[in-house]
C-alpha positions as CSV (number, residue, x, y, z in Angstrom):
1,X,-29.0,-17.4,2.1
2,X,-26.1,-18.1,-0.5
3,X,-24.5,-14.4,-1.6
4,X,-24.7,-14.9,-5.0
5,X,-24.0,-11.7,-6.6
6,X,-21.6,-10.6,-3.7
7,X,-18.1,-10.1,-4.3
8,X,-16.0,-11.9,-1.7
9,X,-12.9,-9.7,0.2
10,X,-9.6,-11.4,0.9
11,X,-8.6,-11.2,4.5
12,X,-5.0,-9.3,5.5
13,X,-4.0,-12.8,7.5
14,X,-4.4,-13.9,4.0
15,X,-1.2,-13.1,2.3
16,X,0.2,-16.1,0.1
17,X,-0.6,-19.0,-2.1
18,X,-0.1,-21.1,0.5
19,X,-2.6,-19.3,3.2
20,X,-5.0,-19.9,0.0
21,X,-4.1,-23.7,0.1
22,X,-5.1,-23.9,3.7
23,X,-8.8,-22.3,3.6
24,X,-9.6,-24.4,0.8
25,X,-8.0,-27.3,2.6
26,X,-10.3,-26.4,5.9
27,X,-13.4,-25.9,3.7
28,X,-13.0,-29.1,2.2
29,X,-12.8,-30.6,5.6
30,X,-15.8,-28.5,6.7
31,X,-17.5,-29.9,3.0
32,X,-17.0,-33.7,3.8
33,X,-17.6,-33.0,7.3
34,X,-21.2,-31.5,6.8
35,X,-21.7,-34.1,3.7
36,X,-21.3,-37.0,6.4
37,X,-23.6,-35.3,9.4
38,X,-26.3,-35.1,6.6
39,X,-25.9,-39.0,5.6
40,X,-25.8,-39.5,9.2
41,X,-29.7,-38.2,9.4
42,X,-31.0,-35.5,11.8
43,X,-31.3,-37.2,14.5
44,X,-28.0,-36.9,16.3
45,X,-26.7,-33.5,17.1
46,X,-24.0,-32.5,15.0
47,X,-20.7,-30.6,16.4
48,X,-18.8,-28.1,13.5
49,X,-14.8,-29.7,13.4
50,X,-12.6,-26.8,14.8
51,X,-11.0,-24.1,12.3
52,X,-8.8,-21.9,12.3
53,X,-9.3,-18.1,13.3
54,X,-8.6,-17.1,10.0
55,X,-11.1,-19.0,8.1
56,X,-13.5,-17.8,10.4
57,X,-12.7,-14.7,10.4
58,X,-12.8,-14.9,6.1
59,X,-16.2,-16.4,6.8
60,X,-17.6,-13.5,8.9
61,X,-16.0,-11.1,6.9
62,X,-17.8,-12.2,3.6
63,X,-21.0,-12.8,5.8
64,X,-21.0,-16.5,4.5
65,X,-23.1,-19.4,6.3
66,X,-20.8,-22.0,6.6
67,X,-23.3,-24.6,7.3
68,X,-25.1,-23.3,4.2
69,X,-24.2,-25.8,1.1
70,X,-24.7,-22.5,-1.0
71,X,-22.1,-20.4,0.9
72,X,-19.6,-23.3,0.7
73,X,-20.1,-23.9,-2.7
74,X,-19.6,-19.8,-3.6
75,X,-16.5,-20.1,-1.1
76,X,-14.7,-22.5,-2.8
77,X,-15.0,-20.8,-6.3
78,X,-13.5,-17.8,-5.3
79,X,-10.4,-19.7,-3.3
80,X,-9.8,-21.3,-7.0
81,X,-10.0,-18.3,-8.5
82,X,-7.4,-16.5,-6.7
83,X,-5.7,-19.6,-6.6
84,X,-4.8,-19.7,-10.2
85,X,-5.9,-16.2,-11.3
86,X,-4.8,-13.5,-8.5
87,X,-1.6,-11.8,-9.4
88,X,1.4,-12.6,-6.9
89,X,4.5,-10.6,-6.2
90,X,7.4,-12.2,-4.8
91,X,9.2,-9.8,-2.1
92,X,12.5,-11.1,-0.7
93,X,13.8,-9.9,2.8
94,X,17.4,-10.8,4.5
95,X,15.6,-12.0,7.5
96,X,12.0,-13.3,7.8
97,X,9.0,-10.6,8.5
98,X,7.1,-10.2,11.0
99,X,2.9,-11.4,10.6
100,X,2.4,-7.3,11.0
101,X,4.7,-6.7,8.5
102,X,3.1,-8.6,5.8
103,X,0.1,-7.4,6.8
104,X,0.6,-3.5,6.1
105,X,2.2,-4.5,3.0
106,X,-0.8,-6.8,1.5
107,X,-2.8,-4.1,3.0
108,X,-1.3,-1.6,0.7
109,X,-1.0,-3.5,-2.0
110,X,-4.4,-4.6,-1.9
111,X,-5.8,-0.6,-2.0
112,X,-3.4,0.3,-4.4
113,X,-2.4,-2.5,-7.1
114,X,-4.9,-5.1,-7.1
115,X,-7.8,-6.6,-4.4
116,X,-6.6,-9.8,-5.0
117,X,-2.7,-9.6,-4.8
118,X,-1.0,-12.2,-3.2
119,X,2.8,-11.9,-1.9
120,X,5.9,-14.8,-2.1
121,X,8.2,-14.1,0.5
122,X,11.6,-15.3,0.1
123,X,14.9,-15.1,2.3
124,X,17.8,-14.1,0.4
125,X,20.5,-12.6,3.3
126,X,22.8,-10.9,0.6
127,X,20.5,-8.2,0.4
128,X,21.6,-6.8,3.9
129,X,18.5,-4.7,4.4
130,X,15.7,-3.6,2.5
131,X,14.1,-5.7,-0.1
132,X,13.6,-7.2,-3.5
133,X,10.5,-6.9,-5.5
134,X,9.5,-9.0,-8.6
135,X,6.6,-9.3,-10.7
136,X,5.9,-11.5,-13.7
137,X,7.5,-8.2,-15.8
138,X,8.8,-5.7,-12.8
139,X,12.3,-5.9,-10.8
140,X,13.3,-3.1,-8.2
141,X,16.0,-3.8,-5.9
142,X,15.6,-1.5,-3.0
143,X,18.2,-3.4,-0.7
144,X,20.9,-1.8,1.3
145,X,23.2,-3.9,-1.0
146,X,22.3,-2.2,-3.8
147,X,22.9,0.8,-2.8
148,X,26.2,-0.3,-1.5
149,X,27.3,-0.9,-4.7
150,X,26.0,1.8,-6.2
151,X,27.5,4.3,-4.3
152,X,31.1,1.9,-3.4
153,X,33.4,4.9,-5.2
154,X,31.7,7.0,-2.4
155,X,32.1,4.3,0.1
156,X,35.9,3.5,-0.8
157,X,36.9,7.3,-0.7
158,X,35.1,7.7,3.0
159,X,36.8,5.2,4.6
160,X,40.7,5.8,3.1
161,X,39.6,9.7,3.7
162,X,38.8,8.5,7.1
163,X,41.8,6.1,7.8
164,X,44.1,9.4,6.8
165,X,42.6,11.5,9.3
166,X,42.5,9.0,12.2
167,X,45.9,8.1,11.8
């Protein structure tokens, strides 16, 4: 039975545009897969092609029937529209983070901004520690850097004040 009038959830392994790319890839595959086991006929016994854990787990999450044409169908229209209308906030760390990481972030963000958020992680090393944040009209630097910077006077007069005593 297709779920209609349910609203689908975004999974937290689901955290960019990218991991949005893949499950529609996959249920495309699943789609064309199914299409050709039904021109096939009924005779033969039909094995499902192998996905991936998070698919599946988006699947039994939503309570979709994969096998159902319906359910597919429903599927794909809600991967498009968060493809193209799901607001995305681009973080950038100095080093990569971890899956968990991104996880308790979407998590967050997801109970607190939008249900649909999706995140664009970027590398950008100058930042030290900490992170960038930017939205479509929204900056915050909350690196180490920038509070380097901000506070260099203080820095400057800790270390002379420093190299006076220790000599």
């Amino acid at each position: 039975m297709a779920h209609e009038n349910t609203e689908l959830h975004l999974p937290v392994s689901s955290v960019t545009v990218v991991d949005i790319g893949r499950l529609q890839r996959e249920l495309e595959a699943l789609d064309s897969f199914l299409a050709q086991a039904a021109a096939r006929g009924s005779g033969e016994s039909v094995t499902m092609p192998k996905t991936t854990k998070t698919f599946e787990d988006f699947a039994k999450q939503n309570g979709l029937q994969l096998h159902q044409e319906a359910d597919r169908k429903q599927l794909g229209e809600f991967l498009e529209s968060v493809r193209q209308d799901a607001p995305v906030i681009h973080l950038s760390f100095s080093a990569e983070p971890s899956a968990q990481t991104l996880q308790k972030i979407i998590t967050w963000l997801r109970t607190e901004i939008h249900p649909l958020v999706l995140l664009q992680v970027g590398l950008q090393p100058s930042i030290a520690a900490g992170c960038v944040i930017r939205t479509t009209n929204k900056y915050f630097d909350l690196s180490m850097r920038k509070h380097f910077l901000k506070n260099q006077d203080l820095l400057v007069k800790g270390i002379r004040l420093g190299a006076t005593n220790g000599s």
